[in-house]
N, C-alpha and C positions, 0 to 999 in steps of 0.2 A: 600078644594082643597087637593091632593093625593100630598103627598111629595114623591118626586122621590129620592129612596136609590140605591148609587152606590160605588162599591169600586174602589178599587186601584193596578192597575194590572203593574207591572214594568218589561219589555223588553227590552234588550239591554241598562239597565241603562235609560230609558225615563220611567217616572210615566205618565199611562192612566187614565182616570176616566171612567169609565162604570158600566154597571149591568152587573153581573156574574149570569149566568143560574145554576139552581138546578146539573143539567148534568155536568156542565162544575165543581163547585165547589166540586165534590162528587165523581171526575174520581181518577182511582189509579195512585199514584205518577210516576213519571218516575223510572225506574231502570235501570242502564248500565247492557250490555250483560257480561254475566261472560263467559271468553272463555272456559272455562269446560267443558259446559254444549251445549249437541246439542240438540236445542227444533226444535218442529213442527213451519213452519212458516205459515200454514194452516190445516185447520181439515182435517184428511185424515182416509186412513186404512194403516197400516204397513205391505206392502207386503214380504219383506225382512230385519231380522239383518244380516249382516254381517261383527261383530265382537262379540267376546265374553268375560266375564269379565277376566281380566289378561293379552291380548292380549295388543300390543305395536302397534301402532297407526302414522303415521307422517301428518302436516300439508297437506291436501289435498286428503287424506284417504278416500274413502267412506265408512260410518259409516252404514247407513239406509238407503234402499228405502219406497217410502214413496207414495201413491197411493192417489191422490189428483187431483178434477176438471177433471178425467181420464184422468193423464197426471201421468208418475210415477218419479215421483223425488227422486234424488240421493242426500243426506244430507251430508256434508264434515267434515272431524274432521277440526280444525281451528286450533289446535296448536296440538305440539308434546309430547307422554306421552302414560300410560298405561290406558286402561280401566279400571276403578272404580265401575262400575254398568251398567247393562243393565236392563230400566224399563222397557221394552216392548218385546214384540214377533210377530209372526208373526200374521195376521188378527185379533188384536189388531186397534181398532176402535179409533182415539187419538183426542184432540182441539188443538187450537192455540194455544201456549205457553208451551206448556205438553213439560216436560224435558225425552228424550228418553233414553240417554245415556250419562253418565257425565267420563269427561278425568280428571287424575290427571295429 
């Protein structure tokens, strides 16, 4: 007889017993959003920068458009500060996560 192996998966302070999938064991850990950093929150093309490194920025800024599911999205700075770096340009092909442009 198959002995069934299961670990121990703990939520909200309550221990489960289950089987953990290959998938689920082997996914990358969580990271909080650092607010610096404006990433793609879908694979797009980068139609528009507009800003450039040195430029001063305030919460609510458009940073990037960003050409996606042909819909073109406007990416927001999320806090106030100078630009640090622009990775990208325009018809720059980008994925999900790709850091665009990072605010000090």
């Amino acid at each position: 007889m198959e002995k069934k192996v299961t670990d121990r998966l703990i939520i909200d302070h309550t221990t489960y017993s289950t089987r953990l999938s290959r998938r689920f064991t082997s996914r990358k850990p969580y990271e909080p959003p650092v607010p610096g950093r404006i990433q793609s929150f879908i694979p797009g093309t980068v139609v528009e920068v507009l800003v450039k490194t040195g430029d001063s920025v305030k919460e609510g800024d458009d940073i990037v458009i960003l050409d996606a599911m042909k819909m073109k999205n406007r990416l927001k700075s999320h806090i106030e500060g100078k630009v640090a770096a622009v990775n990208v340009s325009p018809g720059d092909r980008v994925t999900k996560g790709a850091v665009l442009v990072e605010i000090a």
